[in-house]
C-alpha positions in Angstrom: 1.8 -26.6 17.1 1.5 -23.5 18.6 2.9 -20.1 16.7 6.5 -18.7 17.4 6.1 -15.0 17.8 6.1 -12.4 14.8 9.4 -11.0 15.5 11.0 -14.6 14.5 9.5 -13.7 11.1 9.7 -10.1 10.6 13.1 -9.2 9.1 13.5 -10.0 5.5 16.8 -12.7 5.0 18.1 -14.2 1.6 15.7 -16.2 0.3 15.9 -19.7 1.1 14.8 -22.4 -1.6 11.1 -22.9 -0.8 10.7 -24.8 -4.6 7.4 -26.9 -5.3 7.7 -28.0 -7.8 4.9 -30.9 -10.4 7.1 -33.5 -10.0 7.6 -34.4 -6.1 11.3 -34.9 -6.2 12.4 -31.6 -6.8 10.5 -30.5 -4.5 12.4 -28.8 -1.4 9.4 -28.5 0.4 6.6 -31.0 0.5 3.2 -29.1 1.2 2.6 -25.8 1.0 0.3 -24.2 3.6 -3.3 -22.2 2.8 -3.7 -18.8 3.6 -5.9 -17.5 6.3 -7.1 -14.7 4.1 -10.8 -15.5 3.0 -11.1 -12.3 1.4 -8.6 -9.9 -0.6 -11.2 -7.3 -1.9 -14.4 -6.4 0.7 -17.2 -3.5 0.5 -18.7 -1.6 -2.1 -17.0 -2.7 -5.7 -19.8 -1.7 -7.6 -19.6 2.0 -6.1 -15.6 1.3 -6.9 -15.9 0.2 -10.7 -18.5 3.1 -11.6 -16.1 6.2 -10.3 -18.4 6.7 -6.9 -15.2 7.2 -4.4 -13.2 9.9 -4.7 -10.0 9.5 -2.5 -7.8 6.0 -2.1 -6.3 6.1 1.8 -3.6 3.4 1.9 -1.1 2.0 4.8 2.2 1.7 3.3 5.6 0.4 4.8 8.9 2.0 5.2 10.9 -0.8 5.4 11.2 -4.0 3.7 9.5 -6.0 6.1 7.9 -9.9 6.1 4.2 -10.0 7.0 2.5 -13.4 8.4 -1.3 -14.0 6.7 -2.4 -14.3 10.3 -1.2 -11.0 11.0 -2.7 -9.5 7.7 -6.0 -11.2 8.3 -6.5 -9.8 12.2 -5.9 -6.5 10.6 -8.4 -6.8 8.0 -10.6 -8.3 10.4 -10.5 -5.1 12.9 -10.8 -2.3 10.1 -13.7 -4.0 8.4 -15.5 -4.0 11.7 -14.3 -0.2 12.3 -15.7 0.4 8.4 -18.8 -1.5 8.7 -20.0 0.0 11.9 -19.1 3.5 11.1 -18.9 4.3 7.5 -21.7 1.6 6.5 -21.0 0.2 3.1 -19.9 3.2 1.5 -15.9 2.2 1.0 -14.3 -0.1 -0.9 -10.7 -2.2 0.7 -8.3 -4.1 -0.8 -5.4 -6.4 0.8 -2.8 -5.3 -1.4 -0.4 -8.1 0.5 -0.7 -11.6 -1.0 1.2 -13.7 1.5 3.0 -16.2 -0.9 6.4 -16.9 0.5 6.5 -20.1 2.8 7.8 -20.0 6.4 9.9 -22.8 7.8 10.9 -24.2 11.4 12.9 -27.1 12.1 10.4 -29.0 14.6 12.9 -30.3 17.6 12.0 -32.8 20.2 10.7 -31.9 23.6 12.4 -35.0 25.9 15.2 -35.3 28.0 18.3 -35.0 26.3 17.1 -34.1 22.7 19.3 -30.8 22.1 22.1 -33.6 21.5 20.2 -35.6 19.2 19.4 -32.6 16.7 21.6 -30.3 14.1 19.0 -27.8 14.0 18.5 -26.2 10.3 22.0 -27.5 9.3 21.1 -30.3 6.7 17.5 -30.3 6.8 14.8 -27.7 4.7 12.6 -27.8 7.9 8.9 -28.3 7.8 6.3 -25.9 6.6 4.0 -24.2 9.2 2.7 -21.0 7.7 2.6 -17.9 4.6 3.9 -15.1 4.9 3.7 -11.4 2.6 7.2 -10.1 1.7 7.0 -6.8 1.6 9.1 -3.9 0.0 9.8 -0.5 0.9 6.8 1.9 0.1 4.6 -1.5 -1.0 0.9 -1.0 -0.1 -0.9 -3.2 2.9 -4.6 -2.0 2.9 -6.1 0.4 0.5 -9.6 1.8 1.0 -11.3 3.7 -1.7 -14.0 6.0 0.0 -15.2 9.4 -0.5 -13.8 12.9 1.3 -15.8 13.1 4.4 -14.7 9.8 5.4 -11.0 10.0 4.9 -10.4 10.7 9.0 -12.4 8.4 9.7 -10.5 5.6 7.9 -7.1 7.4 9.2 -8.0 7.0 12.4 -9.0 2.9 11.4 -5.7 2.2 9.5 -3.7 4.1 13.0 -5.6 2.0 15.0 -4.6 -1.2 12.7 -0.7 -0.1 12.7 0.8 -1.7 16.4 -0.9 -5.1 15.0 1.6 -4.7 11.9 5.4 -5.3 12.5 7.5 -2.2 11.1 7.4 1.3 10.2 4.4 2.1 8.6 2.7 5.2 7.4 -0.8 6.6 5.9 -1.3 8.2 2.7 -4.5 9.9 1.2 -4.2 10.5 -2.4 -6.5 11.4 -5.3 -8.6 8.4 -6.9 -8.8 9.0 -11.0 -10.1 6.5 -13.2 -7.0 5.6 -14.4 -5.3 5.3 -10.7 -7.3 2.6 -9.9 -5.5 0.6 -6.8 -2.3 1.3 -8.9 
């Protein structure tokens, strides 16, 4: 089934009863999809752990906003290739968005005559066809750890990363102290 555009996902609604639950009939959903992120925390953590980076550069949103995992993961996908060709190892990111909430669509049937036969979302929970990250105002996306000579580099990275990402976003640089860490 092919994807229904972001915007169809993007604003943040009352949240509808996703449950899964052990036993299968309370569930209101019966399978919950994976996520298409294969990896939350890339780069250097040993340099992270030890103190080596100085400055954490992080792309926050302004409004409370509902990211898709395949949005977050072509994202993650374009700065690490930004960060690996430029900077070469010496940065540390983390996906700070865990996509956990599950999306629904009510699949309707493509023949002659089938918007008569259907109620739409009326009386039915819908079936499950992706993840998505629901996130709150000021709530962190990326955050990469890297030292001062690199910061507008990775600015420039995380501005070219932002008309992938639904919303208002914005760019922060702040200090990195041991006890800071990807607070």
């Amino acid at each position: 089934m092919p994807l229904r555009k972001g915007k169809c996902y993007t604003k943040v609604t009352k949240r509808p009863f996703v449950r899964k639950s052990k036993r299968r009939i309370l569930n209101y959903i019966k399978v919950v999809p994976h996520t298409k992120i294969p990896k939350f925390h890339s780069g250097d953590a040993v340099g992270f752990n030890s103190g080596k980076y100085k400055f954490l550069v992080c792309l926050i949103v302004k409004d409370e906003i509902q990211l898709r995992d395949n949005t977050i993961e072509s994202a993650r996908m374009e700065l690490m290739r930004n960060l690996e060709r430029n900077i070469k190892g010496n940065f540390f990111l983390s996906v700070r968005a865990y996509p956990h909430h599950i999306l629904r669509e009510h699949s309707l049937g493509s023949v002659a005559g089938s918007d008569r036969m259907t109620t739409g979302m009326a009386h039915s929970f819908g079936k499950s066809m992706g993840v998505a990250a629901r996130m709150k105002k000021k709530g962190k996306i990326f955050s990469i750890a890297c030292n001062e000579q690199h910061i507008p580099k990775v600015r420039g990275f995380l501005s070219g990363v932002m008309p992938k990402l639904p919303g208002k976003l914005s760019i922060t640089v702040q200090p990195l102290n041991i006890s800071n860490q990807m607070n």
